[in-house]
Structure formats: C-alpha cells, structure tokens
C-alpha positions in Angstrom: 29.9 -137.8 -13.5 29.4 -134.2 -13.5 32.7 -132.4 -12.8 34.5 -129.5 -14.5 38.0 -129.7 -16.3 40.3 -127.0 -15.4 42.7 -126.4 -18.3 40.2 -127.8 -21.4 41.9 -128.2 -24.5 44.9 -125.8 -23.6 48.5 -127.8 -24.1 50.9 -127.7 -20.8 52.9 -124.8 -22.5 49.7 -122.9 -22.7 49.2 -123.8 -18.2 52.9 -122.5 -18.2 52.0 -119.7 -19.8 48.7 -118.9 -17.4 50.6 -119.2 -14.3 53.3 -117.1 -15.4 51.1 -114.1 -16.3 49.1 -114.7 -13.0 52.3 -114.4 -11.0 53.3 -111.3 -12.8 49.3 -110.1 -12.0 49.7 -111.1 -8.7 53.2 -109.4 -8.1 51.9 -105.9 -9.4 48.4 -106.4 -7.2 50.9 -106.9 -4.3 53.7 -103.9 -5.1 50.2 -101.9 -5.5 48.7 -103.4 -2.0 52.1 -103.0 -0.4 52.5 -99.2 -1.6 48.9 -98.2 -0.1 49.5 -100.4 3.1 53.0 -98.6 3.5 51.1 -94.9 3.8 48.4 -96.7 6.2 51.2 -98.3 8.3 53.1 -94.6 8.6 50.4 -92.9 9.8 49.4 -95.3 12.3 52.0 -93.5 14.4 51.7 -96.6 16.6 48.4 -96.8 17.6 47.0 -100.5 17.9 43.7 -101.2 15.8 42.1 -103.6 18.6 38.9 -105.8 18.3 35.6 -103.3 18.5 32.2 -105.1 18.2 30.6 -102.0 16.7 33.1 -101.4 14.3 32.5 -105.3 13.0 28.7 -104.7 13.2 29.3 -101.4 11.3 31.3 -103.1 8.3 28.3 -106.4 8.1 25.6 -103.9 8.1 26.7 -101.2 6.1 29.2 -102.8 4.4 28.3 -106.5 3.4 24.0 -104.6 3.5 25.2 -101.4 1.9 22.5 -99.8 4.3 23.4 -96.1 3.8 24.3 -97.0 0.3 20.2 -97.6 -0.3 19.9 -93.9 1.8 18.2 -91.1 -1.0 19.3 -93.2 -3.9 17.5 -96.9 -4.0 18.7 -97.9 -7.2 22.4 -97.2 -6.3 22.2 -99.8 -3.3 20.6 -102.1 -5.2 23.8 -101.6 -7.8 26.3 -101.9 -5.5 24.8 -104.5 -4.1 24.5 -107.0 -6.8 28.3 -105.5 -8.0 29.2 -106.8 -4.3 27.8 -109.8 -4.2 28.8 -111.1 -7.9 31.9 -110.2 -7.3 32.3 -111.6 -3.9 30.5 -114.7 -5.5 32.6 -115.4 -8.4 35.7 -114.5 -6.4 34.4 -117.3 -4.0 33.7 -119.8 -7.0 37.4 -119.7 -8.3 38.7 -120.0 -4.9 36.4 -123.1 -4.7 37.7 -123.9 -8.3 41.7 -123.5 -7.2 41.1 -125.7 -3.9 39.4 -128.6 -5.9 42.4 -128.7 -8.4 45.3 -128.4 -5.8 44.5 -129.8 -2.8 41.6 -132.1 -2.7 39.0 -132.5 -5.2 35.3 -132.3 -4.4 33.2 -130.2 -6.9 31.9 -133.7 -8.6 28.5 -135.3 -9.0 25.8 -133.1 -6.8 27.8 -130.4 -5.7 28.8 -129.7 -9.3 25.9 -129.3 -10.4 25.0 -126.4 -7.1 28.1 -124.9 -7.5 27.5 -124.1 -11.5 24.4 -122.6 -10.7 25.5 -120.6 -7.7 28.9 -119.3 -9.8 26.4 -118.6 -13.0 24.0 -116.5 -10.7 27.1 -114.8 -9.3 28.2 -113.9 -12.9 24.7 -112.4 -13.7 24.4 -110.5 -10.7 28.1 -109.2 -11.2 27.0 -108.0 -14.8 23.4 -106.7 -13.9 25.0 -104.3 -11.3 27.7 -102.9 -14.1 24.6 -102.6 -16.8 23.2 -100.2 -14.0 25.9 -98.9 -13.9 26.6 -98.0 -17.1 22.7 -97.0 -17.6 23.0 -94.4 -14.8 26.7 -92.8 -15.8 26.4 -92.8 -19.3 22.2 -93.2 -20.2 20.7 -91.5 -17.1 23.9 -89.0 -17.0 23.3 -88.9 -12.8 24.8 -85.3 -11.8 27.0 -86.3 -9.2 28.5 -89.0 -11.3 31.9 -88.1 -13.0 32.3 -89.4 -16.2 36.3 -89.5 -16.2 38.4 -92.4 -18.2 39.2 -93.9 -15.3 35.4 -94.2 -14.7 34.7 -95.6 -17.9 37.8 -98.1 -18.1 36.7 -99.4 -14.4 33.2 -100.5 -15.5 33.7 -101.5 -19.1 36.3 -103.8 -18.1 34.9 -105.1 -15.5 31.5 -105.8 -18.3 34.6 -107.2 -20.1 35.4 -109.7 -17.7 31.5 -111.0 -16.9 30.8 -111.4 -20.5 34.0 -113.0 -21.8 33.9 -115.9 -18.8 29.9 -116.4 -19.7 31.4 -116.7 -23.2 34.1 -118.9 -22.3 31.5 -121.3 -20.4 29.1 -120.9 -23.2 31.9 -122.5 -25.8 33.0 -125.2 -23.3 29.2 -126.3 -23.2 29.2 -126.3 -26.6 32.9 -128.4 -27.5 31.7 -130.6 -24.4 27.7 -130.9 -24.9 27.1 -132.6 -21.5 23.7 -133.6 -20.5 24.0 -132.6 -17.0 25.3 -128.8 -17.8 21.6 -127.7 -18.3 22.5 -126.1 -14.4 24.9 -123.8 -15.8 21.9 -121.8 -17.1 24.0 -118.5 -18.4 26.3 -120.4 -19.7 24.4 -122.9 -21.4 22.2 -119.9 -22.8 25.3 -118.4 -24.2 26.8 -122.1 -25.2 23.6 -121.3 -28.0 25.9 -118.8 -30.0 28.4 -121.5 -30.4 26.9 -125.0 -30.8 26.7 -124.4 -35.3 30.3 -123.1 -35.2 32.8 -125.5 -37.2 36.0 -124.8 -34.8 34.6 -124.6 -31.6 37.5 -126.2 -29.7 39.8 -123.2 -31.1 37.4 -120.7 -30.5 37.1 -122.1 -27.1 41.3 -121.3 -26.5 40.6 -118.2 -28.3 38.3 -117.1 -25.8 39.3 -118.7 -22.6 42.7 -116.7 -23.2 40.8 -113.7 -23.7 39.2 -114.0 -20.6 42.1 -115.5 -18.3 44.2 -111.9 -19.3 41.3 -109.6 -18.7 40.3 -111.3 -15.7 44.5 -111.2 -14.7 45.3 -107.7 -15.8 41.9 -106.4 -14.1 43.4 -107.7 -10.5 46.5 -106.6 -11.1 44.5 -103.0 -11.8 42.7 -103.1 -8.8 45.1 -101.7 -5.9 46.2 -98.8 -8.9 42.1 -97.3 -9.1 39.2 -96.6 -7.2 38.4 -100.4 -7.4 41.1 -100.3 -4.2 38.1 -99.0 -2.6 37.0 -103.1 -2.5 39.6 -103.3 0.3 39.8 -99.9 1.7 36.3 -100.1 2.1 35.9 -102.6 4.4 38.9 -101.3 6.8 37.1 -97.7 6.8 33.6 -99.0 8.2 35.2 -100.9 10.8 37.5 -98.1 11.9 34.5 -95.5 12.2 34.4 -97.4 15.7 37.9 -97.5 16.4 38.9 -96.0 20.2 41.9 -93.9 19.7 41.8 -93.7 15.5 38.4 -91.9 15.3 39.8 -88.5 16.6 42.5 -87.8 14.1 45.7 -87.0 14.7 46.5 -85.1 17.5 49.9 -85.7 17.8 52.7 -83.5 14.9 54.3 -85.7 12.7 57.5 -85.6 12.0 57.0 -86.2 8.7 54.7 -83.2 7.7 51.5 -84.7 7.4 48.8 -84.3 9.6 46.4 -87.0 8.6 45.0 -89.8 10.9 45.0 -93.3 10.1 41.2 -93.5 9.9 41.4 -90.4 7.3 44.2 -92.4 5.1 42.5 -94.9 4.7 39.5 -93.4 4.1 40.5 -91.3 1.5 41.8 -94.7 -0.2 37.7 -95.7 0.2 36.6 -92.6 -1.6 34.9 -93.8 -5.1 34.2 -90.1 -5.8 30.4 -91.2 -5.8 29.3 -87.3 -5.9 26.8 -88.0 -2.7 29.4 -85.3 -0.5 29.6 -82.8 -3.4 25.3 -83.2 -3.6 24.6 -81.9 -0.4 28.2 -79.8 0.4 27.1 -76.3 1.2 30.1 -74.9 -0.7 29.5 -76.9 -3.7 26.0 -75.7 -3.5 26.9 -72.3 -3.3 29.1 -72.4 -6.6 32.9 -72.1 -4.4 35.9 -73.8 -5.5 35.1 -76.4 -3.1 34.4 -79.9 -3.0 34.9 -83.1 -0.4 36.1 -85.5 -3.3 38.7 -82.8 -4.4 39.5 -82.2 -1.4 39.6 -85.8 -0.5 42.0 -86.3 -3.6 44.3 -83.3 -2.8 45.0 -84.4 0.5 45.7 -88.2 -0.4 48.7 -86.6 -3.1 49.6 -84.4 -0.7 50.4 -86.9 2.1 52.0 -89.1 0.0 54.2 -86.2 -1.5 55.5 -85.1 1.6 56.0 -88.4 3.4 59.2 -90.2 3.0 58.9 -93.7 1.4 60.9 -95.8 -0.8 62.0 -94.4 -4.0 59.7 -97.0 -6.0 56.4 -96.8 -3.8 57.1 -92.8 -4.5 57.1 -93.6 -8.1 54.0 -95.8 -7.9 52.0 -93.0 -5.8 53.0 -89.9 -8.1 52.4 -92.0 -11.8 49.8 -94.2 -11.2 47.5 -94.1 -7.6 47.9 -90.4 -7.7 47.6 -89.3 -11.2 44.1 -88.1 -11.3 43.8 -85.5 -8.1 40.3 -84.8 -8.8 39.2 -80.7 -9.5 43.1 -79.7 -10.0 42.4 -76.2 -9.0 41.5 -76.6 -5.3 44.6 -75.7 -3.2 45.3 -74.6 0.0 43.3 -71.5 -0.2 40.0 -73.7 -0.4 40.1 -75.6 2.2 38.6 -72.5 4.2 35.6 -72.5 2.3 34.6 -75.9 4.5 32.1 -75.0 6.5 32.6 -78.4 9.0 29.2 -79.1 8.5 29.2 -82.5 8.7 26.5 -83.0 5.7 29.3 -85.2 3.7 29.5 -87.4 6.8 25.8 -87.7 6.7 25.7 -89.6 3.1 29.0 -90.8 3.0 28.8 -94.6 2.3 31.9 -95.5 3.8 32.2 -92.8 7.0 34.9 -90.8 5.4 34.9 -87.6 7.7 36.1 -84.9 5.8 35.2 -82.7 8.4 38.2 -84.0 10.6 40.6 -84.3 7.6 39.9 -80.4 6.5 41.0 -79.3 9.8 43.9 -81.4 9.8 44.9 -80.5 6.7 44.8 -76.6 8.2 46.7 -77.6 11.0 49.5 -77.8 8.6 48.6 -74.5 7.1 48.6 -73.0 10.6 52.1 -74.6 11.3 53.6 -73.1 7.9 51.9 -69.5 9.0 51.2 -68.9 5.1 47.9 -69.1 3.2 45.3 -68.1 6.5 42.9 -65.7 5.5 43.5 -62.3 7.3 39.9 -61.3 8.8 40.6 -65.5 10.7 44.3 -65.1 11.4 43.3 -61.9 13.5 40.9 -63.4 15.1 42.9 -66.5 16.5 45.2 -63.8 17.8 42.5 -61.9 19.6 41.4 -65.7 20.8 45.2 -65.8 22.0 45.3 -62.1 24.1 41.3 -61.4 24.5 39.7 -64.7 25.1 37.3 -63.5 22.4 37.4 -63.3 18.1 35.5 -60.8 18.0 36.9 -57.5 19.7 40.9 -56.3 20.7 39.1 -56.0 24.4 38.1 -58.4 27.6 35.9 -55.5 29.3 32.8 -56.2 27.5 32.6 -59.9 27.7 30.0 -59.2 30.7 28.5 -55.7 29.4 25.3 -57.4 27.5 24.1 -57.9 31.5 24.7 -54.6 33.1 21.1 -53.9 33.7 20.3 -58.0 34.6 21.9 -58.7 38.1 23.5 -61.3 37.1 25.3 -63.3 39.7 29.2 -63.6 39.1 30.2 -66.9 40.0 34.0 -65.8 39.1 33.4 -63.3 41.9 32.3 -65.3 44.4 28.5 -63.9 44.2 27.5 -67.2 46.1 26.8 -70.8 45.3 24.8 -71.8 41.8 23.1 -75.1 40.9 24.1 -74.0 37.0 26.8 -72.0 35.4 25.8 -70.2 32.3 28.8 -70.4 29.8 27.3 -67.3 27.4 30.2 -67.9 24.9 32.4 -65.2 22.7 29.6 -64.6 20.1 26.6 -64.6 22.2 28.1 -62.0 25.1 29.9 -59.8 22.5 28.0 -59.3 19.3 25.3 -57.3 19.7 22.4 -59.5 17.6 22.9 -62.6 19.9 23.2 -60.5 23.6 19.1 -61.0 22.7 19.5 -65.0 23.1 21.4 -64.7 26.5 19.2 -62.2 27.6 16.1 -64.3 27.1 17.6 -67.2 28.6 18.2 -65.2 32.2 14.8 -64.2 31.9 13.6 -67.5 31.1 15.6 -69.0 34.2 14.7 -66.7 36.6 11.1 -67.2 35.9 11.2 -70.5 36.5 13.1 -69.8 39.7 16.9 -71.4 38.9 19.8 -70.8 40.8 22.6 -69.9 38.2 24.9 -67.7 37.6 27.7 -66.4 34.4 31.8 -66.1 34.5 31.1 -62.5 34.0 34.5 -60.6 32.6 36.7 -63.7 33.7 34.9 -66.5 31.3 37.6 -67.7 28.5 36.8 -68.7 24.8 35.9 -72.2 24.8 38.6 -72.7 22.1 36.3 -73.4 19.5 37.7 -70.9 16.8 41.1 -72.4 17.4 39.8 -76.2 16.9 38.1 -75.8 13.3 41.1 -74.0 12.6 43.6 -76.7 13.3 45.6 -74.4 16.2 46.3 -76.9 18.3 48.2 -74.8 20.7 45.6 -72.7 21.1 43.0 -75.2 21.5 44.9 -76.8 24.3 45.7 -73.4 26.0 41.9 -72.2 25.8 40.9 -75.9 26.8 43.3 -75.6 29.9 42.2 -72.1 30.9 38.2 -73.2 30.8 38.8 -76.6 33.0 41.0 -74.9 35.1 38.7 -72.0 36.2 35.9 -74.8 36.1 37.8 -76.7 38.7 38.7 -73.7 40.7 35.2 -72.6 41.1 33.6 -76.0 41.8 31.5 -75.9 38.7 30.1 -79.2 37.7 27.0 -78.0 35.6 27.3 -75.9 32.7 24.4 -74.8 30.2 25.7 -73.0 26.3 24.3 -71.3 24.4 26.3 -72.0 21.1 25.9 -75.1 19.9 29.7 -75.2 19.0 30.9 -74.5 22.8 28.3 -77.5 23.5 29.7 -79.3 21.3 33.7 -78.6 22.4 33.1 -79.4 26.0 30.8 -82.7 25.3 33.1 -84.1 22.5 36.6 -82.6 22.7 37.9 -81.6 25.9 38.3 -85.1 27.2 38.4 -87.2 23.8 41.6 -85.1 23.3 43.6 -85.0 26.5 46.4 -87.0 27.2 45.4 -90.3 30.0 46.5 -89.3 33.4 46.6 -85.3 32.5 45.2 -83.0 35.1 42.2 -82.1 33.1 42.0 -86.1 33.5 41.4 -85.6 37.1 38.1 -83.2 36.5 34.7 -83.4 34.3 31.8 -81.7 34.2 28.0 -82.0 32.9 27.2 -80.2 29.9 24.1 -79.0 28.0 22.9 -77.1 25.8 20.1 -74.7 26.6 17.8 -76.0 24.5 18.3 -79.1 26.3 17.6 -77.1 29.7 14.4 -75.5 28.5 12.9 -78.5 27.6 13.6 -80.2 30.8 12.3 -77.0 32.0 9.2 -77.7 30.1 8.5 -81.2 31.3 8.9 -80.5 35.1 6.2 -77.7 34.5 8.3 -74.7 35.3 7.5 -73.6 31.6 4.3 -71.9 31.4 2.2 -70.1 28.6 -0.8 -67.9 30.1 -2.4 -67.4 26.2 -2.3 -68.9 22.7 0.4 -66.8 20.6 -1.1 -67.2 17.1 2.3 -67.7 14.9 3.4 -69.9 12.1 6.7 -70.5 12.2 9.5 -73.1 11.0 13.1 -74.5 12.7 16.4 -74.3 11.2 18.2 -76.7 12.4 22.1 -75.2 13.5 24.9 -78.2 12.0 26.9 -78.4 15.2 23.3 -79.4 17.5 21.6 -81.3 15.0 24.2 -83.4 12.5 27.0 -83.5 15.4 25.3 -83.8 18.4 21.7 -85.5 16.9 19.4 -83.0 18.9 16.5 -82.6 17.3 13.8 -83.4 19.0 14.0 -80.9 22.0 13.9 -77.7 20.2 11.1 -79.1 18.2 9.0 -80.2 21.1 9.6 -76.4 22.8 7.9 -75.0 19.8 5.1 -76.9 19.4 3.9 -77.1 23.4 3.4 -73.3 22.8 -0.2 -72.9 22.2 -1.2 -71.4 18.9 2.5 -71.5 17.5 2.1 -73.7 14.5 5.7 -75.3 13.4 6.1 -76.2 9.8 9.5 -78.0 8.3 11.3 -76.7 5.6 12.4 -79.1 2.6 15.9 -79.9 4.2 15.2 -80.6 8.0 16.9 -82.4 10.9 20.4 -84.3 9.7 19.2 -83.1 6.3 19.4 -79.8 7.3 21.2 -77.1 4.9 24.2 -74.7 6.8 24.0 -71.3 7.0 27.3 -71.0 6.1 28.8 -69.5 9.8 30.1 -72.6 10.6 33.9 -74.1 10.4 35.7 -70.7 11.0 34.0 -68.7 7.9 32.3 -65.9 10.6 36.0 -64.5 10.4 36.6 -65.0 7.0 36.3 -63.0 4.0 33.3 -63.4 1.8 33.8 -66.8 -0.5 33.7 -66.1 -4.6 30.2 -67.8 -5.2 27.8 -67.9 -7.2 24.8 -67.6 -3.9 25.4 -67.2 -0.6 24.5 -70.7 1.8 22.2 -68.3 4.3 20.4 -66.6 1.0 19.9 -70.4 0.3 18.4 -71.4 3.1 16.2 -68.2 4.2 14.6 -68.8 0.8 13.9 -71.9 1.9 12.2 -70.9 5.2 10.5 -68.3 3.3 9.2 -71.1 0.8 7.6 -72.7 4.3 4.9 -69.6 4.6 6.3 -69.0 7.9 6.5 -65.7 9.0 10.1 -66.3 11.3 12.5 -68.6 11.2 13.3 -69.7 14.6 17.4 -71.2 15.0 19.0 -72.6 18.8 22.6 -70.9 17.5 24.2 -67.5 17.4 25.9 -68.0 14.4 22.8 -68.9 12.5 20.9 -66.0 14.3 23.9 -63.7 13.1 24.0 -65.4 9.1 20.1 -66.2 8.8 19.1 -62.3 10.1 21.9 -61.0 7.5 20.2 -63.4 4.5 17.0 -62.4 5.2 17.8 -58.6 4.3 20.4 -58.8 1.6 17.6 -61.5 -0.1 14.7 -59.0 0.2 12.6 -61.1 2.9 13.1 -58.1 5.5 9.3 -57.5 5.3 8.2 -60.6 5.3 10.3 -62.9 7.6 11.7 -62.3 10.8 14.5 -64.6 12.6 14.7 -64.8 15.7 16.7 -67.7 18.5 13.7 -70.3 20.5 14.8 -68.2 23.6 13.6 -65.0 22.3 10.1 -66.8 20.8 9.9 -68.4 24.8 9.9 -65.0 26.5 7.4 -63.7 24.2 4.9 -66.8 24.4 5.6 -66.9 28.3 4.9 -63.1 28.4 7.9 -62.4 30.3 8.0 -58.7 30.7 10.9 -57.4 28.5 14.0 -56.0 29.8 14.6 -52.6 28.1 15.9 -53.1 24.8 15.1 -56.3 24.1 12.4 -56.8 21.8 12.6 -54.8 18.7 10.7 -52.9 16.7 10.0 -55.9 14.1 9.8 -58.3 16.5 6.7 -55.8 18.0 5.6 -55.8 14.7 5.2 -59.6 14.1 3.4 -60.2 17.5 0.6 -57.4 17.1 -0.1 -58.9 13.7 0.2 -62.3 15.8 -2.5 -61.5 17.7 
C-alpha cells in the first residue's frame, strides 16, 4: 500500500539524535520569538489588539494575495508569491507528516499518493520563487535590492533546503523503487541521479542528514533575520486596521521610547525591499536619508534604550540588531523626512514611516538637542505668535485690508462658512494670492462667510510633524475652543495640511470624554468647496481661456487625504483650459519637498533639490503653468521654477488664482502679476 516511512534506514540512535537537534532548533526559534515578542508586548502600553474585520481582510488580501506586492513590480509578486505558498505548503506537508506518525496515521493508499504530489508541487514552487530571486538580486542586479550577506545567506539557504529534501526524496525513490511513487514527480525526476549508484542506502543517510540540519538550523535562523518578517508580516497587515494602535503613541513612555506598537512591529516586517527608498523624495534627491535606514535605526534604538532582561539585551545588540542598515543616518536625518507618505504608498506590509519619523522626533524634541535652528525658532514663534513665520500676531489679517472681509472673531454677524486662511497662506506674501482669489471666488457666487481675522490660531500643524506634543495639544485646544465659542460648525482651508489636522488629528488624538470630545466640526478643503460650487452652478466661465496646463498634486490632499478627483474636474470644466498629467501623478505623485517641517529648515546637503525635480517634470508636460491646491507647493514650485531656469517658460500659480482669471473676476489691486498678465495675453 502506498505510504511513506519516516525514519528510513536511520538506526534509533540516529532518531535520538534528530530530535535532540530539533529541540535545541526549536529552543533558539523560541528565545528568538520570545525576545522580539518581549519589545512588542512593552510597547503595547496596554492597549488591547481586538477582533477588526478589515484588518483580517487586509492580511488575506494583501497578505495571503500579496496584492500590493504585484503593484509596479509584477514579477516580484509573482516571487513572493510562489516563496509564500511553497513554504506555507511544505510547512503544511511536515505538519501533516508529524500528525500521521504521532497521533493517528492516515497518509496511506489514495491520500498518499495526493499528498506526494501536492508536497512535491510545494517544493517546486518554494524553489522557483528563490531562482527568481536569485535571478533579480544577483543576474538582473534590481536597484533597490541590497545585496548584503545577510541577503545572500537568506536565499541560498533557503535554495539549500528545497534542493537537499528533493534530493533526499529523489534517493529514497531510488533505495525503495516503488511502483506507485511515479506521483512524487520531483522527486522521482531527481531519484534519476541516484538509481546506478552502488551505495544508495548510505547516500540516502548521507543526504537525509544533510537536509534534516539545514532544514533545523534554517528555523532556528528565522526569528534572528529578515525571514522574521514571515511572522511580523502577518501581525502588521492586520494591525493597519487596528482602532487605537494605528495612531502611534501618544502617550510618553517611561521608558524613553516613543514608538507605537503598530510601528514595532512593523519595523520587525521590514525586508528592506528598496520599494520606500525608490520613490522617497530624500533618497531621490541624493540626502542622507532613507525609510529602510531609518526603519533599522529606530528598531536598535528602541531596543537600546528599553529595559529588558540581560539575555534578550544580548540577543537584540549581537544578533537581530547587528546590521542597522546605512550606519550613518542619525538623529540629524530624520529631518530630511518630508512626511510624504510615498513609502506608505508601496509599502507591502503598511509600515508607516511617516508616523514613526515623527515619533522618533518627539524624543528629539523631549532631549531639546539635535533640532535644526531655522525649525526650533519657528515652534517658538508657533508657541507666542500663533504663526512660524513672523515674531508678530498683527499681520495675520493684513493680506485682507482692502477686502471687507467679515470678522467672525469680532462679531461681524452670522456666517454659513468660516474661512480658516492658515499661518502660511495669511502671512507670506506669495500665497495671500490663493486666499485672495478664494474671497473673490466666494463672493461671486454669493456665500455667506467670513475669516478669524487677527484672533485665528495656528492649527498646530508645525508642532505635529515635529513631534511637539505639547504644543500640538495647546494649538489644538486654542482652535476648538474659539471654534466652540463662536458657534462655528463649518470650516473651509486652504492648506491641505490644516485640512488635514482638523479631519484626521484633532479628534483621533483626544482623550474619550475630553472637552474637545463634547464639540466637532465639518471640514473641507477649498478645493472641495469650489467644486461643489461648480456642480450647483454657482461657478461660471463667460469665454474659452485658451491654456495648457498640468496639476501637481500637494502630498497631504492627494496621498493622505485621497483627493484627486476634485481639483482635476475644476480644471478641466473651464473651457479652453487643456489639463495634461505629468509622469508621476495622483498617489504617485513626487513632493515638492515643503512638507514634514522642511519650510523651516535649513537647506538639505543634496545632490538636486525635490521642487527642481518636479518643476522639470511639469516643464517636460509642455504646459505653460503648473497649477498646485497648496501654499507650500505654491511657495517651493514658484522657487524651483526660477533657480531651474523655467522662469520664462512656466508659470505656477494655486487653482484659485487660474478660477478668477477663467471666471473673469475683476482683480483686486495687486493681485495678478505682471507674469501672470503675460501668460493670459499670450493665452488669448
């Protein structure tokens, strides 16, 4: 009958032997599971993981599918996927293998002879996903592939392992020459090699103890590499949907580390794939910057400074933390993040960097070392002006001296809409143009609104991508408050990043039962409002504006906050405006660089600036202005465009701006320039 003999040929010394060296595997895969689980459990801080239904949908479909693996690189999903399912398939065959030997025995006649075809297809999917990978690391030499030791020792073993037990079948066919066996297809190819040898019983022990200690030591390996990622992995994906662990840590830790559960363990996910450091705006740029560096720094940097047992210390420092990726980024470099959430975007297994840099800041902040100047000066304007940009609070309201605006904060009447103009857009002098468009645009189409004039705080932005908590909270606190005093349930930005505060922060990082628990408000941004605006009618174009022109899409409306669409849809219902995409466009869209803090930060060392980057880019389009929904990439775009030479050429300018033209609002004194005059007579 067909059926499989577990120990062939090897004496009961020789099964003493196995299980001894499988306990000792065992032990070190456990000491190696329990010192990662130790960090995990630490940083919980208490929080319960609870049954989520997305998060468990998240892990089957883009865990078990690999669907964002197959994202911009096909032949990597269809790696990982056969690595995942050989694996998971021979790791389900010796289980099977294991239950028929010690507790009841079934895998005879029939079901045999399916389960040594379904373990041989395993085996040959397991070693068809390591040939790739080999071919693209090694043959193919894929950029964003590292090709460390560690690398090669994880994949050539692992070849080891599928080859040696196809081997090992291959000689037991052979010494046993069944008729039945023909279903063990790999093996019974490889069994080929073997039937002419004289001694193929001994070359059978030979290689059946090859393969039992490479298959051993390789799990015993695991929890001590990136192969951990097998079982970090899966944790990671389903904690992307985790209420209460998907914010990061709010809370200080007594133990010095700042890092959230969900960011532990997703820096024990990180394979160092390369697809964060492909499309990292730093990277790009040349900086001493990276997400897998920096995802390695901080993972030895928590474990450093939190207090474990002496041997789990000794584990993390000489073995699960002995390669900490580029060795040069410190403390200093985590500035250069610009929060842009690309890394997110490609990131297999969620990890979001973007959450973890600013945590890690937070403990920067805390020390009071290591903040760049131009930034640290700016949170402490934030903390006595309400504003980064000047040591003043009179000219919050002077970009609207000549508008009328009403002053809710003054009690100038009742408003359907409060405009929240935001620190950048009232004070510098390049974005006043976007809010002053916008009140044109709104009075036009006849809306009651109305500003915060002098008396409208900082949203608290700056202080949130910096990791100043306290500030956050007191800025948060100050904006509710004044909401709440005024009545003001509808608000309209015009930075994507104070849209993006209000919607996403104020009330996913309050305490239950707080005051600010008590009050909430409607947000939008205003590209959202002009194109509601535009499909109720109240948006009107009396002639064609003949224009080509493309969209950059700003990080913290697009990636964060998925708006696309709407600004888009603006543009094109102007007659005669023709929109064209550049390369990178919507999530895929490249940062200008203004984001995560770095508008009050010295220049980076790098070899190009991001906005040079992606003004070339636009200028590539044929368009003849760049149109962005954000006064930071109005501010770094309109900089680009004349330190890269496109000055004569290409014009940026914000959607509100383009509007008033195409509308033919008449403008207020001083707000069209002299280039912008220039572009619309040669318009037409």
């Amino acid at each position: 009958m067909p059926q499989r003999q577990l120990f062939l040929n090897i004496d009961s010394c020789g099964v003493s032997l196995f299980y001894f060296i499988a306990a000792l595997a065992v032990a070190l895969f456990l000491l190696g599971i329990v010192s990662r689980i130790y960090l995990w459990v630490k940083s919980a801080k208490g929080k319960k993981i609870i049954w989520n239904s997305e998060g468990f949908s998240n892990f089957l479909v883009n865990g078990l599918l690999g669907r964002r693996l197959f994202k911009g690189d096909f032949s990597a999903g269809i790696m990982h996927f056969l690595l995942l399912w050989g694996f998971a398939g021979l790791f389900a065959a010796t289980t099977l293998v294991a239950i028929d030997d010690y507790l009841f025995s079934f895998l005879k006649g029939n079901v045999y002879i399916v389960f040594s075809a379904f373990a041989d297809a395993a085996g040959l999917m397991l070693i068809a996903g390591v040939l790739m990978a080999v071919i693209r690391r090694y043959l193919q030499r894929v950029p964003r592939l590292e090709r460390r030791t560690e690398d090669f020792l994880a994949v050539f073993w692992l070849l080891l392992v599928g080859i040696s037990g196809f081997a090992v079948e291959g000689s037991r066919l052979a010494v046993q020459n069944a008729s039945w066996e023909k279903w063990s297809f790999a093996g019974q190819f490889f069994s080929m090699f073997f039937t002419h040898s004289g001694n193929s019983a001994g070359l059978y022990q030979f290689l059946w103890w090859s393969h039992a200690l490479l298959s051993l030591l390789f799990i015993a390996y695991i929890p001590y590499s990136k192969l951990f990622h097998i079982l970090a992995a899966p944790a990671s994906l389903y904690l992307e949907k985790q209420p209460g662990i998907i914010s990061g840590a709010e809370d200080v830790s007594e133990e010095r580390s700042p890092f959230s559960l969900r960011e532990i363990i997703g820096f024990d996910s990180c394979t160092r794939c390369g697809r964060c450091v492909d499309v990292c705006p730093s990277a790009g740029a040349g900086e001493r910057f990276a997400p897998r560096d920096f995802i390695a720094w901080a993972r030895r940097e928590f474990s450093l400074n939190m207090d474990m047992p002496s041997l789990l210390s000794k584990i993390h420092g000489n073995f699960i933390n002995r390669d900490p990726g580029d060795s040069s980024l410190t403390e200093e470099n985590i500035w250069n993040c610009t929060t842009c959430m690309a890394c997110l975007e490609v990131c297999p297994v969620f990890l979001h960097t973007p959450d973890a840099v600013r945590d890690a800041r937070k403990r920067v902040i805390e020390e009071g070392t290591k903040v760049p100047s131009f930034l640290s000066q700016a949170l402490k304007n934030v903390f006595k002006y309400n504003n980064p940009w000047e040591a003043t609070k009179k000219k919050r309201a002077k970009w609207c001296d000549d508008l009328d605006v009403p002053d809710l904060s003054a009690a100038e009447g009742p408003a359907d809409l409060c405009y929240f103009v935001g620190c950048t857009t009232s004070m510098e002098t390049r974005a006043q143009g976007l809010a002053r468009s916008f009140v044109q645009i709104l009075r036009n189409a006849d809306i009651s609104f109305g500003t915060l004039g002098k008396k409208e705080p900082c949203c608290g932005d700056i202080a949130r991508r910096a990791g100043e908590a306290g500030l956050f909270e007191m800025k948060k606190e100050d904006c509710i408050s004044l909401f709440s005093d005024l009545e003001i349930k509808d608000v309209v930005t015009s930075s994507p990043h104070c849209f993006h505060t209000f919607a996403n922060e104020y009330f996913s990082c309050q305490m239950p039962g707080s005051a600010e628990d008590q009050f909430s408000f409607r947000v939008r941004h205003y590209t959202q409002v002009l194109h509601e605006l535009l499909e109720k009618g109240f948006i009107k174009f009396p002639s064609k504006l003949p224009l080509k022109v493309t969209y950059h899409d700003p990080c913290y409306l697009g990636r964060y906050n998925r708006i696309f669409d709407a600004p888009r849809e603006v543009i094109q219902a102007i007659p005669g405006v023709t929109l064209v995409e550049m390369f990178h466009n919507r999530e895929n869209s490249l940062c200008c660089g203004g984001g995560g803090d770095r508008m009050w930060q010295e220049d980076m060392e790098g070899e190009v600036k991001m906005s040079e980057k992606r003004i070339r880019e636009a200028a590539d389009t044929g368009a003849e202005v760049v149109i962005t929904t954000c006064p930071l990439c109005l501010i770094m775009l309109e900089d680009a465009c004349k330190t890269a030479g496109f000055e004569n050429e290409l014009r940026v300018m914000d959607l509100n701006e383009l509007l008033v033209r195409a509308m033919d609002i008449k403008a207020v004194s001083g707000d069209e320039s002299m280039a912008e005059k220039e572009i619309f007579a040669a318009g037409g």
